[in-house]
C-alpha positions, 0 to 999 in steps of 0.5 A, a space after each residue: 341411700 336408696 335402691 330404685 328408680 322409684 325412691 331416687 325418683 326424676 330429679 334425683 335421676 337429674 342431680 345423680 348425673 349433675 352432681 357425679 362427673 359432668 361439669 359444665 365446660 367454660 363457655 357454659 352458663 348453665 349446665 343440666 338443672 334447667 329448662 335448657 343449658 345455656 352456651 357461649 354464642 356468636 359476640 352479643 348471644 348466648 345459645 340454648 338448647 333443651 330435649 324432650 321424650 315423648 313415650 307410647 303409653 306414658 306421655 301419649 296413647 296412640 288411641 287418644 292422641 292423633 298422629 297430626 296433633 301428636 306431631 305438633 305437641 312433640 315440637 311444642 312442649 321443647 318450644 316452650 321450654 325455650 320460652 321459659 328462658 326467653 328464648 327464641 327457636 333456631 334448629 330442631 331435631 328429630 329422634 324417632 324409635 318406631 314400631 315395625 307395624 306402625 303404619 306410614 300414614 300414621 308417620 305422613 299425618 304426624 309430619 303435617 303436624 310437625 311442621 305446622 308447629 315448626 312453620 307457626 313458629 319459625 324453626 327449622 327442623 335440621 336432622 336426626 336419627 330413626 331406629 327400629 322399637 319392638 313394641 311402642 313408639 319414641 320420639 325424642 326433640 332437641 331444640 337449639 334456640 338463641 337468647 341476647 346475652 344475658 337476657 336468659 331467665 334461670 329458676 335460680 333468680 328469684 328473690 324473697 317478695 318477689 310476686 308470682 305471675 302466671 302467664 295464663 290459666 292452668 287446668 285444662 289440659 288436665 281435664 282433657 286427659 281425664 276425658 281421654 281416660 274416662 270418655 264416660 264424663 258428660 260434657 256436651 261436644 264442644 266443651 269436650 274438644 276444647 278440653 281434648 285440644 288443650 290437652 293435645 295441641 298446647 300453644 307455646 308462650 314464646 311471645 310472653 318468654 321474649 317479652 319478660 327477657 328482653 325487658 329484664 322483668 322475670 327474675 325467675 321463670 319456668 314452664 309448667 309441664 308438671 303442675 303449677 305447684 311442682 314446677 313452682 316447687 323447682 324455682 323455689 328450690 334453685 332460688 333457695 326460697 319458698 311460696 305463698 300461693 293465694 288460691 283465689 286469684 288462681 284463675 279457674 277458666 269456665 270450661 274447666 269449671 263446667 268439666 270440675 262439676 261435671 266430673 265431680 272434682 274441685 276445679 283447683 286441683 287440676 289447675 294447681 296440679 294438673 300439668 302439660 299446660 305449658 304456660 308460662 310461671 314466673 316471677 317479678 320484683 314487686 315494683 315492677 309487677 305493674 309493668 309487667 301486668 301492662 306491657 303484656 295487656 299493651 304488647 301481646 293482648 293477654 292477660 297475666 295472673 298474679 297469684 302469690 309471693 316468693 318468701 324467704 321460708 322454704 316451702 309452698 303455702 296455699 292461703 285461704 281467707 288468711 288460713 296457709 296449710 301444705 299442699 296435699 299434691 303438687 303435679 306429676 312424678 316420674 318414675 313414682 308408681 
């Protein structure tokens, strides 16, 4: 029995209400656990919808982050947990608990960005609610998508040999965070604002998400906004399976190499760790990696990583040279100090 927020922890803050008198109603194919919860839609659809809370000083610094691109994150980080079960945007709306002195051409510049994610990517922003705060600000997206009926991807599907694909690079958006918090890192002008961009204005992989359902290739998937190995973590606990993760076929960028040297860091630990990427974890079953690998290159022009295998263990392994130890950390907690 714990007795803090801070032992309980996120997740044990998640199954506290999944697990305590919240059950799913019968139209219901997915309840609190995953990215969204999945309801009964129209004949031939099924309907998703996901929520995200952005807070002053935890997930944004009004200093570091500017109100267009805050605007623009604030929808794209719900857009890609729509990606992450192969969906695609319907409606969005909007929370928003401002401060008193925050002023208007602050809330004008966070609404130009706002829309521009919604008109890049098709949705449309349907209502919400505004309320005052007494000192910093929140904003809260809830998103509905749709999805074909049964074409949604849970983390619970993956299966032991089951390969582990990234839909691209990790790493740099937590290198943009660690500039934003220590501005003293030398890096020359455009190296820094294509670091500070990754971290503030994050491209959802809705394409991919579709792509991967549609076809039926992802038996599990999941959008890293934690880090790679936290989020890969969820899949493996809702799957009951474990990971051997390869660590020289995690891709490493070479802006995110130049900013590891720079600041003296091991590029590997922001891209394994880091978080608020947005990319897209996911796994396939090994005949059809080659498939997937293809139909990416050939529909969508990208390339997609293979970089471990789901194992009956329990547990994450990163492997060198045929050497496996424990992760010293996976990503981000909420809630741990």
């Amino acid at each position: 029995m714990v007795d803090n927020l801070e032992e309980l922890g996120e997740f044990g803050i998640i199954d506290l209400f999944r697990k305590s008198g919240f059950p799913p109603p019968e139209d219901a194919w997915a309840g609190i656990g995953d990215d969204c919860a999945v309801l009964e839609g129209p004949p031939g659809e099924r309907i998703l919808v996901t929520t995200d809370m952005l807070l002053e000083g935890v997930h944004f610094l009004r200093g570091g982050t500017g109100p267009y691109l805050l605007g623009w994150k604030s929808l794209a980080v719900n857009l890609s947990d729509l990606a992450a079960m192969g969906g695609r945007p319907w409606a969005a709306f909007l929370a928003l608990g401002l401060p008193r002195d925050l002023p208007v051409s602050y809330l004008e510049d966070f609404r130009k960005g706002l829309a521009d994610c919604a008109a890049r990517y098709g949705i449309p922003l349907l209502g919400g609610d505004t309320t005052a705060a007494r000192k910093d600000a929140a904003l809260c997206l809830t998103l509905l998508g749709r999805v074909p009926a049964g074409r949604e991807v849970y983390r619970s599907g993956a299966d032991p040999g089951d390969r582990i694909l990234l839909g691209r690079p990790t790493g740099e958006s937590a290198a943009g965070l660690a500039l934003v918090l220590d501005p003293s890192i030398d890096l020359p002008d455009p190296d820094r604002e294509a670091l500070l961009l990754a971290h503030n204005k994050p491209e959802p992989q809705l394409d991919l998400g579709a792509l991967l359902s549609l076809g039926g290739l992802a038996t599990a998937m999941i959008d890293i906004s934690d880090g790679l190995l936290r989020d890969l973590g969820h899949i493996c606990e809702e799957s009951q399976a474990g990971a051997r993760v390869e660590l020289e076929k995690v891709p490493v960028t070479p802006l995110l190499a130049r900013f590891a040297a720079a600041a003296k860091k091991d590029p590997l630990d922001p891209a394994l760790a880091g978080g608020e990427d947005y990319a897209l974890l996911f796994c396939v079953p090994p005949q059809r990696e080659e498939e997937a690998l293809e139909a990416a290159r050939r529909d969508l022009g990208i390339r997609l990583h293979p970089i471990g295998t789901v194992t009956d263990d329990p547990g994450i392994l990163l492997g060198r040279n045929g050497e496996w130890r424990k992760p010293d950390r996976t990503g981000y907690t909420h809630f741990r100090t």
